[in-house]
Legacy VTK file of the C-alpha trace (Angstrom):
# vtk DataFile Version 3.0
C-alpha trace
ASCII
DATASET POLYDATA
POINTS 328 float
97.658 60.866 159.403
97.278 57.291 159.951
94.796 57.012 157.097
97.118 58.999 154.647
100.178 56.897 155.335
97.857 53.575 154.994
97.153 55.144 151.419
100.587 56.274 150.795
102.037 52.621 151.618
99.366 50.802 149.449
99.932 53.290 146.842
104.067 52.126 147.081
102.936 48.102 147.269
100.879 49.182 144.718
103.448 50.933 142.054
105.836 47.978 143.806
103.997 45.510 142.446
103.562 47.052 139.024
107.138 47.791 138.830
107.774 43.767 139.891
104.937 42.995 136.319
106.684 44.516 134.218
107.939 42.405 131.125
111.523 42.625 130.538
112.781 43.749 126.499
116.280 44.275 125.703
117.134 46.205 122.286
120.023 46.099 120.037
120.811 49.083 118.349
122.775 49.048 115.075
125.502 52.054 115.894
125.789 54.437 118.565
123.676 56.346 120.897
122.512 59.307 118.419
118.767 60.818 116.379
119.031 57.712 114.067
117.499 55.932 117.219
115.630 58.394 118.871
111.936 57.056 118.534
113.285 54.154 121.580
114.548 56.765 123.440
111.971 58.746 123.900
109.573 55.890 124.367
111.102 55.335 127.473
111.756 58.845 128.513
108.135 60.144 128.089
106.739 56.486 129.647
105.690 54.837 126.734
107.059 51.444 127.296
106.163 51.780 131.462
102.360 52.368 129.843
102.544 49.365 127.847
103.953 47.376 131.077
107.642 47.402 129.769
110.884 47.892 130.958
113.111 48.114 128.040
116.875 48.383 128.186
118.201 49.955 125.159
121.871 48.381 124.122
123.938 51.167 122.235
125.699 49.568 119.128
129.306 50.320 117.379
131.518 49.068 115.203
132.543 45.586 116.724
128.880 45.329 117.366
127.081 42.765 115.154
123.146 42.721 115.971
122.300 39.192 114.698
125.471 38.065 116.551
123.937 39.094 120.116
120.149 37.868 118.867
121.626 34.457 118.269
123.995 34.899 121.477
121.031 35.436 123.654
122.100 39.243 124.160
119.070 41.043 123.246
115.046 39.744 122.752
115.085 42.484 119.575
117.280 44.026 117.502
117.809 46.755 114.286
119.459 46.449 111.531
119.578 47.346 107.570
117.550 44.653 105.577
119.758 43.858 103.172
121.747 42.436 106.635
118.981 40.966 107.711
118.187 39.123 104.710
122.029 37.948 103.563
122.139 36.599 107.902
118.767 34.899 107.038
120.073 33.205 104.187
123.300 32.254 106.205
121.068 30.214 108.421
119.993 32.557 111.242
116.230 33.057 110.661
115.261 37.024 111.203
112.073 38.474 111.003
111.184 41.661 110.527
108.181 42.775 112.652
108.305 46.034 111.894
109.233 48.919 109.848
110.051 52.698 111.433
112.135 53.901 108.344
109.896 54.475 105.626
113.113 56.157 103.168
116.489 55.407 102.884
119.199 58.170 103.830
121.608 56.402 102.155
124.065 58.086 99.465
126.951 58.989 97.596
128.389 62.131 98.165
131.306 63.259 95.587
133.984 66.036 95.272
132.471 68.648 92.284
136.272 68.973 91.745
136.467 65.645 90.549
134.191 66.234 87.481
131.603 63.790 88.621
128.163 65.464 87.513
126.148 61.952 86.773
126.918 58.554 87.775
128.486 57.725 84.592
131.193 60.161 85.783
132.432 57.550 88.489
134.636 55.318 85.819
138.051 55.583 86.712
137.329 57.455 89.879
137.887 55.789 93.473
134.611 55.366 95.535
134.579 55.329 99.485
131.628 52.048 100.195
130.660 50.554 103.518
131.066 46.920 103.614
129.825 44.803 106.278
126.321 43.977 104.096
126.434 47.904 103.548
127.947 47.530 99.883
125.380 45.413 98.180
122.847 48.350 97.643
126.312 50.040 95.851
127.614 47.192 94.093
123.828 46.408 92.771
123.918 50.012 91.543
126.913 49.531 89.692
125.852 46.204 88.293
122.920 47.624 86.400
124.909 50.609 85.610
126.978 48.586 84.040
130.240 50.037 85.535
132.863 47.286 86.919
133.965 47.395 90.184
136.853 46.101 89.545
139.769 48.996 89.495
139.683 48.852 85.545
139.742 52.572 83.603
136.259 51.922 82.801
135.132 50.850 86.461
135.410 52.098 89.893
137.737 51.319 92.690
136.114 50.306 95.627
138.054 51.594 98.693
136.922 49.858 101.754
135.565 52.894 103.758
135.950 53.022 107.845
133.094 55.015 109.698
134.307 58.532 108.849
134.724 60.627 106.104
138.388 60.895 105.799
138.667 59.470 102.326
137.424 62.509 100.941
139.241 64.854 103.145
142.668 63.734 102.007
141.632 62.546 98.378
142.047 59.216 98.575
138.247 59.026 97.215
136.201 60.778 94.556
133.020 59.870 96.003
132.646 58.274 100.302
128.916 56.550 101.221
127.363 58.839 103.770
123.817 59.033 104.935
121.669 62.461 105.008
122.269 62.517 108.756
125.108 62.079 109.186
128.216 61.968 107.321
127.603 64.533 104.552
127.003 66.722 107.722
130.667 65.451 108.769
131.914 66.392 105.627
130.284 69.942 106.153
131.938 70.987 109.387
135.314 69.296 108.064
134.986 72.360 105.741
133.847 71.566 102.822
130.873 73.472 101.464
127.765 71.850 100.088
128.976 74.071 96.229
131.760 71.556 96.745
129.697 68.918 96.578
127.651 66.484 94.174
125.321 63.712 96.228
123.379 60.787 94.666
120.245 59.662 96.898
119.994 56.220 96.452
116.305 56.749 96.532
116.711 58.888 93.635
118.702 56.505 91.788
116.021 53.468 92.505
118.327 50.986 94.212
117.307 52.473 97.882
117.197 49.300 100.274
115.519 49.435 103.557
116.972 50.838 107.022
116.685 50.583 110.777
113.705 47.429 110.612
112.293 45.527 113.747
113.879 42.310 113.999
113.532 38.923 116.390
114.227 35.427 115.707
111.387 33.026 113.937
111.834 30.927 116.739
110.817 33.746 119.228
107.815 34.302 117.633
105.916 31.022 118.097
105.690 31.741 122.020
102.420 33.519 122.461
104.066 35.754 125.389
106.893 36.875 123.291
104.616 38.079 120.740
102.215 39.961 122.810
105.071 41.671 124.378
106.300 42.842 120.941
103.118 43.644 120.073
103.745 45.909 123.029
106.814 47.166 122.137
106.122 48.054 118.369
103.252 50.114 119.594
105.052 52.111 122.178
108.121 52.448 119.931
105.921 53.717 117.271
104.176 56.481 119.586
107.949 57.363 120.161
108.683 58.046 116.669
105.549 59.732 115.819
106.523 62.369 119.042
109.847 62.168 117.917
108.651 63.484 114.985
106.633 66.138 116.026
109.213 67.393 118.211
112.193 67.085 116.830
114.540 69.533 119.006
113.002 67.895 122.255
113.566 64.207 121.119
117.021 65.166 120.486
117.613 66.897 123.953
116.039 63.017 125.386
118.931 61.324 123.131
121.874 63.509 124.516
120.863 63.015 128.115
121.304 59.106 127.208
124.504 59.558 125.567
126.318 58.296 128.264
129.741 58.814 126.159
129.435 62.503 125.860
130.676 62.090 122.222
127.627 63.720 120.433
126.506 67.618 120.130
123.315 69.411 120.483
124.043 70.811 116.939
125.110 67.648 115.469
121.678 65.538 117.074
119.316 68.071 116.486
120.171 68.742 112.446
120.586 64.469 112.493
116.778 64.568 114.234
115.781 66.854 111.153
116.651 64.381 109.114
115.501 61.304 110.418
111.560 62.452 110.349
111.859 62.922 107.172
113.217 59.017 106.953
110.225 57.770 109.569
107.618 60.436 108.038
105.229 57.973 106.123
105.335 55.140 108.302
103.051 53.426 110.783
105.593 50.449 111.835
103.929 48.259 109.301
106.322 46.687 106.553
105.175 48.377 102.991
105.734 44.563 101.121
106.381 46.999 97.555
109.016 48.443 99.747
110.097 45.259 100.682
109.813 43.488 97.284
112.093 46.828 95.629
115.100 45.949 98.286
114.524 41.987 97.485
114.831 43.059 94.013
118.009 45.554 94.335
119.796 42.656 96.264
119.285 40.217 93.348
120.789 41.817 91.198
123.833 42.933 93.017
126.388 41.815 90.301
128.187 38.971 90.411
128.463 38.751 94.310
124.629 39.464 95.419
123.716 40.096 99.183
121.297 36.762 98.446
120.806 34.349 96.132
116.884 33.671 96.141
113.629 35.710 97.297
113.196 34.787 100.872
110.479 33.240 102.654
109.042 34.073 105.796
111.238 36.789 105.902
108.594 39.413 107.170
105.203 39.529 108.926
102.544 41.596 110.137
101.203 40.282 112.634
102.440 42.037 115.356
101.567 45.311 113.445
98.160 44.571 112.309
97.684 43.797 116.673
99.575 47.345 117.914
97.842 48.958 115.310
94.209 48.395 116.345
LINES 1 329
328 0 1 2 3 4 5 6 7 8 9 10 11 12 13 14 15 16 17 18 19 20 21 22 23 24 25 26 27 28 29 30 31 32 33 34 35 36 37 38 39 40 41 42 43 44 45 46 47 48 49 50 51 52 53 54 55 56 57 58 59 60 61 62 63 64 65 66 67 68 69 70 71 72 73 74 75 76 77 78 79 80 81 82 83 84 85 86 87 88 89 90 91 92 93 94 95 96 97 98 99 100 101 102 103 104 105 106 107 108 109 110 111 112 113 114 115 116 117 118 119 120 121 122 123 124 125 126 127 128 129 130 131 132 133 134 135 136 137 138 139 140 141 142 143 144 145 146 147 148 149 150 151 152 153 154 155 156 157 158 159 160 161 162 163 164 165 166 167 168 169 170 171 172 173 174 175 176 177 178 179 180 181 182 183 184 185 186 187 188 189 190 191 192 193 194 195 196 197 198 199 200 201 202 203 204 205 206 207 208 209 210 211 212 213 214 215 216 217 218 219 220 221 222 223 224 225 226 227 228 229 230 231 232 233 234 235 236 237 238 239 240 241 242 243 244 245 246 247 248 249 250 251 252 253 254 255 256 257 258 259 260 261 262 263 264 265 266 267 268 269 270 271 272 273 274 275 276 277 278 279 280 281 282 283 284 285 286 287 288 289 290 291 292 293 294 295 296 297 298 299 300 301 302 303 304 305 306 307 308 309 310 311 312 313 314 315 316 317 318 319 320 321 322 323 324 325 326 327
């Protein structure tokens, strides 16, 4: 007895003491709790992050949340976010990096009323089109640009309506066309009724302007502590392992992201069909930045009309060296 509870309290000093090692990480998500994020979530549920002597806090986003904004306030060690973002904060003066790259696709697109008579792009003069601002519009306003379709309310341009985060534009008709992404808000626009016969949708991966989603970012500054980098070495590994389960299991990871929503707002229905989706977004992808991938966005932002996300390829805006160490 006496030997058994000696083991059982050096086991607890032990575990005590591990617990006590463990390197602190706080993440900044882009939105919500939801699938779009699910890879973190299940990095900490099955261990992941505890095996790579972690203890990560995962910060759910929303729409007054602005992920550089806590980065430079000290909020969070790492954050997501969109690259073109990323790249239009870096150019402000607040020097991202992205260490990382989960989404390997964009899910990013148009989706447009058949009723409208929009069956190609060129279809969207004179029409009204539903666009996420916010850094969200350059990818649609660099469309337009080499389109050559004004976005200025003119007969032979678009009107841009300023689109909140739902799909009620389309609803009511005060849109031909509202941005959604594949796992998400065309699925809105589904269970609001419409059918997917009453629909026309333009990938902007199809249409070559597709600009890269949900990247691993930290400050410059961050990165020339050697401890900070070995812990995101750390982290991009586990995270990664996440994903790829996440992947492979896609109902399960989705079941781990609802027992985290501590709002109660999302549905098994609506998280599971969003977890669908977001493999195929991740499927491809080892964490390591694809630099054509990165070099198509630079390009698409350039040429985003007369208003462009940036106004010169960035430097130092990327690396891999904390992938080319988690991948080993």
């Amino acid at each position: 007895m006496k030997r058994t509870a000696l083991f059982a309290a050096a086991a607890f000093a032990l575990s005590a003491g591990l617990a006590q090692a463990a390197d602190k990480v706080t993440l900044q998500l882009k939105w919500v709790t939801q699938a779009q994020f699910a890879g973190y979530y299940v990095a900490a549920d099955k261990g992941f992050y505890a095996e790579e002597g972690l203890e990560v806090e995962i910060k759910a986003g929303g729409p007054d949340i602005a992920p550089p904004q806590v980065l430079a306030g000290g909020g969070a060690d790492v954050i997501l976010d969109w690259m073109p973002s990323a790249l239009a904060t870096r150019e402000k003066g607040l020097p991202l990096v992205n260490i990382a790259q989960p989404f390997k696709s964009s899910g990013m697109m148009l989706t447009c009323r058949k009723d409208t008579g929009i069956t190609t792009p060129e279809d969207f003069r004179g029409k009204t089109i539903g666009v996420w601002f916010f850094g969200n519009e350059y990818p649609f306003l660099s469309w337009m640009s080499q389109l050559g379709i004004p976005t200025d309310g003119s007969e032979q341009g678009v009107t841009v309506l300023k689109q909140g985060f739902n799909v009620d534009p389309i609803l009511q008709g005060q849109a031909a066309c509202i941005s959604t992404m594949t796992y998400n808000e065309y699925w809105q626009v589904i269970d609001a009724g419409l059918s997917a016969d009453d629909l026309v949708v333009f990938k902007y991966e199809d249409q070559g302007v597709a600009t890269l989603e949900d990247g691993i970012y930290v400050l410059e500054s961050a990165l020339e502590d050697a401890a900070f980098r070995d812990k995101m070495v750390r982290f991009v590994r586990a995270s990664m392992k996440g994903w790829k389960w996440a992947e492979e299991n896609p109902d399960a990871a989705a079941d781990i992201v609802l027992e985290n929503d501590a709002t109660g707002a999302q549905t098994e229905k609506h998280q599971k069909r969003m977890m669908g989706e977001i493999a195929k977004l991740t499927a491809g992808s080892n964490g390591a930045l694809d630099p054509a991938d990165y070099e198509r966005t630079v390009e698409t932002l350039l040429k985003g009309g007369s208003n462009p996300v940036i106004t010169m390829a960035p430097e130092g805006a990327w690396t891999h060296a904390i992938t080319d160490e988690a991948l080993k």
